[in-house]
N, C-alpha and C positions, 0 to 999 in steps of 0.2 A: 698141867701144861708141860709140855715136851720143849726143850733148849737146845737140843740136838736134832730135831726132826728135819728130813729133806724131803722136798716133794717137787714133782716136776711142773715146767710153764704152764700145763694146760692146767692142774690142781692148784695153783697158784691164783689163777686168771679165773676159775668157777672160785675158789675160797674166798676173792674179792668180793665179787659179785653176791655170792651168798650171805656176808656178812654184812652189808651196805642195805642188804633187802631188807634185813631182819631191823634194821634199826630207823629202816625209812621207808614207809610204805608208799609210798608214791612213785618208787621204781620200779616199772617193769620191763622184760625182756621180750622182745615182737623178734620173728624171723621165718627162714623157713625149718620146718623140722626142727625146730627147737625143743621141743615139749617130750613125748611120747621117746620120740627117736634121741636125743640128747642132743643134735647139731652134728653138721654133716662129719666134724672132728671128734665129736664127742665132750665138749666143754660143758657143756651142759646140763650131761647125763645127770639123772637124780632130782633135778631142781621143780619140776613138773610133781614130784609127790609130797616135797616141802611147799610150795608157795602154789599150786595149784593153777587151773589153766587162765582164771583172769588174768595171772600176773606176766604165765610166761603161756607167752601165746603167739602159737604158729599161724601163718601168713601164708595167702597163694602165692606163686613163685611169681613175684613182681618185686623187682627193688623200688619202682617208684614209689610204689604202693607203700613200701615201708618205711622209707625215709619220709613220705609225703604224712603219713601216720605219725611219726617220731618226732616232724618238726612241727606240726600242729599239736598235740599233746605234750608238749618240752614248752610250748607259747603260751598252755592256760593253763599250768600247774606242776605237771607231771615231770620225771626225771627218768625217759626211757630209755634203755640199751638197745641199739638196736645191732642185728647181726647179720652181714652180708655176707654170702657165704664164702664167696672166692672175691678179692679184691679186685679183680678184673671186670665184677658185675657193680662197682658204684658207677661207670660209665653210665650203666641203665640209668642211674639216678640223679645224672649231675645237674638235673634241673633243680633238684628238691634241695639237693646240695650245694651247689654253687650259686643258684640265685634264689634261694628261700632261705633255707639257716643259713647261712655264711653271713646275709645281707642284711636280714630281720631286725637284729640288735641295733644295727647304725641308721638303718632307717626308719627304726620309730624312735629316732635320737637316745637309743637308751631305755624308755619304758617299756621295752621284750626284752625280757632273756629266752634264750633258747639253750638248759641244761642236756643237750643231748649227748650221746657216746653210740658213734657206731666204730663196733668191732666187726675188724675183716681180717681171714689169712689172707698173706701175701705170699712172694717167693716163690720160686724153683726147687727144683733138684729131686722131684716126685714124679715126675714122667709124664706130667700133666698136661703138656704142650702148650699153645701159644696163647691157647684162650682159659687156661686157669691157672698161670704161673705166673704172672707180671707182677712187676714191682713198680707202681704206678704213685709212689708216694710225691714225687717233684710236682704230677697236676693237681694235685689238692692241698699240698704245700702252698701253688702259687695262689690260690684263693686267700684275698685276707675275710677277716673274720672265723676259721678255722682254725682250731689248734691241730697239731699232727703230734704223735706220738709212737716210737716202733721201738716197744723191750728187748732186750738182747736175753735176760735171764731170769727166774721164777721170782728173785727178792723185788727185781725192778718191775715187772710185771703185775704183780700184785699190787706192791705201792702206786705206781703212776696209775694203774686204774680206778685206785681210790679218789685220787686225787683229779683222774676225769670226772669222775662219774660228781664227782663233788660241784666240779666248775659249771658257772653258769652260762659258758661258750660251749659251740658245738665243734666235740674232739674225734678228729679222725683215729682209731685206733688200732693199728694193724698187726698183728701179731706172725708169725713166722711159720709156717705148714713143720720146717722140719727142726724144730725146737717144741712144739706139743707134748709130744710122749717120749723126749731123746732123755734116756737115763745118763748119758753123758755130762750131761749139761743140771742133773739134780742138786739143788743146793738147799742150805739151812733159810727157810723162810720165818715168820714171829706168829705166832696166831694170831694173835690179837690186832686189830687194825693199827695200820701206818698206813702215811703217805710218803710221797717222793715230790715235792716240790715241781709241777711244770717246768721246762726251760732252762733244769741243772743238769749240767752235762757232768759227767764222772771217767774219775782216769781208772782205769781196770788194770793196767799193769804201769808200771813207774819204769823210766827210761829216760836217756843221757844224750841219745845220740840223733835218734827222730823219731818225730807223733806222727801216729796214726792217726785218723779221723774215722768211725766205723759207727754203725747203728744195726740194730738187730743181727742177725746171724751172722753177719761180715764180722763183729765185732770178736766171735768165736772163732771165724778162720783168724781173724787178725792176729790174737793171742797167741794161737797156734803158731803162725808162723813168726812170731817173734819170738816166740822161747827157739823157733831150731835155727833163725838165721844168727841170732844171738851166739849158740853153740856152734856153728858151723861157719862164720863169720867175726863173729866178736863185736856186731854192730847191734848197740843197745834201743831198743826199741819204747816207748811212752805207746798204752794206748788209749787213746778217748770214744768213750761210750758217749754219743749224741743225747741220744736217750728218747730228746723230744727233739722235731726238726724246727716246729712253731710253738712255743717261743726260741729261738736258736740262741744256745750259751755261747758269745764267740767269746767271750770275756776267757772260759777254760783253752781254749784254743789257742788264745793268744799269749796265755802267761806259759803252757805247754811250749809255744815253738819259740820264746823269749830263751827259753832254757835250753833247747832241741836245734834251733835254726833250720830244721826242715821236714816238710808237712807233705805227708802222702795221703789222701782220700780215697778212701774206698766204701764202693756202694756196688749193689747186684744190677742196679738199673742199668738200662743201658746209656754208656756214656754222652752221648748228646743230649744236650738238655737234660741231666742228671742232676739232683741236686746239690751232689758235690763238688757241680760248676759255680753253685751260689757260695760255699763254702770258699772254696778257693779265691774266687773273684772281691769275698769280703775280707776273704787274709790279705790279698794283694793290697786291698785299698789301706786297708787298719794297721797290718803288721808287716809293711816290708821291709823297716827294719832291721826289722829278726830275719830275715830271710838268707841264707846263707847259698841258694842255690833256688833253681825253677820247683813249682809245687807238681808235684806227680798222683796222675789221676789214674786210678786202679778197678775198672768199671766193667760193666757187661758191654759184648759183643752189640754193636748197632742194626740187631734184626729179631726176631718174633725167639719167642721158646721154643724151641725145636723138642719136637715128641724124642725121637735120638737119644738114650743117655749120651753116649760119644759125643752129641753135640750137643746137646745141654752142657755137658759137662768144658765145652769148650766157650760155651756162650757168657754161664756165670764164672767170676772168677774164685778160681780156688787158693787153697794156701801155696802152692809153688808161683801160681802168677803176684799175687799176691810177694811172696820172695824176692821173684825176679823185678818185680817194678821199684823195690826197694835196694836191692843188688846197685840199678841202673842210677842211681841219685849220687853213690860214691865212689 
């Protein structure tokens, strides 16, 4: 066993999955191109010659089809992953999702579980345009009976997927297109299985002055721009990794801006209807207290993903906006 080993999100997010299969046969992986091809990312790759095609088995290009398969097999036993390829396609499925697993559990009072996990990229910044780069975690957020989850990094990625793939609720699991194969972002992961608790949020960098609020790749510009506004201003910065959006830790958030007295949210979504409106709207209520000044909200532009790098790149926010919305607070 290696103590120093680093390996990246996408190797993190298959090592889960590969080690959970081995010790539970009752999970399998359905999607498209999953098997042979390894997933349109490549998460996959390999898994098709260890567990063979019953287990990880490619699907016609239907998300109904797949989720419709995941929530009925998650009903009489089984513990499927399912895998959508771009997060912009559960729209296809939000029947299966929003009023079949999400509903299942509470309306046979409890005697369904529905152990599901579908995994989806999300995000921008690939050039993928309007219909395969959205960040659509706020609508399946608002669904209750869904858990949401979107890793920022390979340690947390691995664990919280242990720990979906465990739960016996159906977990939205979204992972980040440019966090996959980013060697930037490589860190010391454990071999050996862990979990990450549901609904614990984590402070990634410690700070005096004000919190951040950040979940998956935001969470990495965040970082970013707090060590240079830090150097370049001397304004100390806290940041909070969400981790999971349902169940929502505001408990970290609130003992953070107890300390900070001022909360800036940042998300890639675009800001209307984001769900760092729910954030903020629950700090107002819970924490005004602590409030030292208005909460500042750091979000995407209110229109489609633009194919454009030049306007993609003006659509999500980077780490300079990111700077400047935090500039504007003091």
């Amino acid at each position: 066993m290696k103590d120093n080993r680093e390996i990246t999100y996408l190797e993190a997010i298959r090592e889960a999955m590969q080690q959970m299969m081995r010790v539970d046969e009752n999970i399998f992986l359905i999607g498209e191109d999953i098997a042979e091809y390894g997933g349109a990312f490549g998460v996959t790759v390999g898994m098709v010659e260890e567990f063979g095609k019953e287990r990880i088995r490619n699907t016609p290009i239907s998300e109904a089809a797949i989720i419709g398969v995941a929530t009925g097999s998650a009903m009489t036993g089984m513990r499927p992953i399912a895998e959508i390829m771009f997060s912009d396609f559960i729209t296809i499925a939000m029947d299966q999702i929003a009023n079949q697993a999400a509903k299942a559990r509470y309306m046979f009072g409890g005697k369904a579980t529905i152990p599901m996990v579908v995994r989806t990229a999300g995000g921008g910044g690939t050039g993928a345009a309007g219909q395969h780069s959205q960040s659509l975690e706020a609508l399946v957020a608002h669904i209750p009976g869904l858990k949401v989850v979107m890793p920022s990094c390979p340690y947390d990625a691995k664990g919280l997927l242990v720990s979906a793939i465990n739960d016996d609720n159906p977990v939205i699991f979204i992972e980040h297109k440019l966090l996959y194969k980013n060697n930037k972002y490589i860190q010391y992961v454990p071999e050996e299985l862990y979990d990450i608790t549901l609904g614990k949020g984590d402070i990634k960098r410690k700070g005096a002055d004000l919190t951040i609020v950040a979940t998956s790749f935001m969470v990495q510009k965040s970082l970013i721009a707090a060590e240079e506004i830090k150097s370049e201003k001397g304004i100390d910065c806290e940041v909070v990794d969400l981790r999971t959006l349902r169940p929502l830790d505001m408990g970290i958030i609130l003992r953070s801006l107890e300390k900070t007295g001022r909360l800036a949210c940042v998300e890639e979504a675009p800001i209307f209807g984001g769900f760092m409106g729910e954030v903020a709207a629950r700090t107002a209520q819970e924490g005004f207290d602590f409030l030292d000044g208005p909460i500042m909200r750091i979000a995407g532009r209110n229109c489609p993903v633009p194919y454009s790098p030049v306007l993609e790149n003006e659509m999500i926010p980077g780490i300079e906006r990111i700077k400047a919305g935090i500039s504007k607070m003091f």
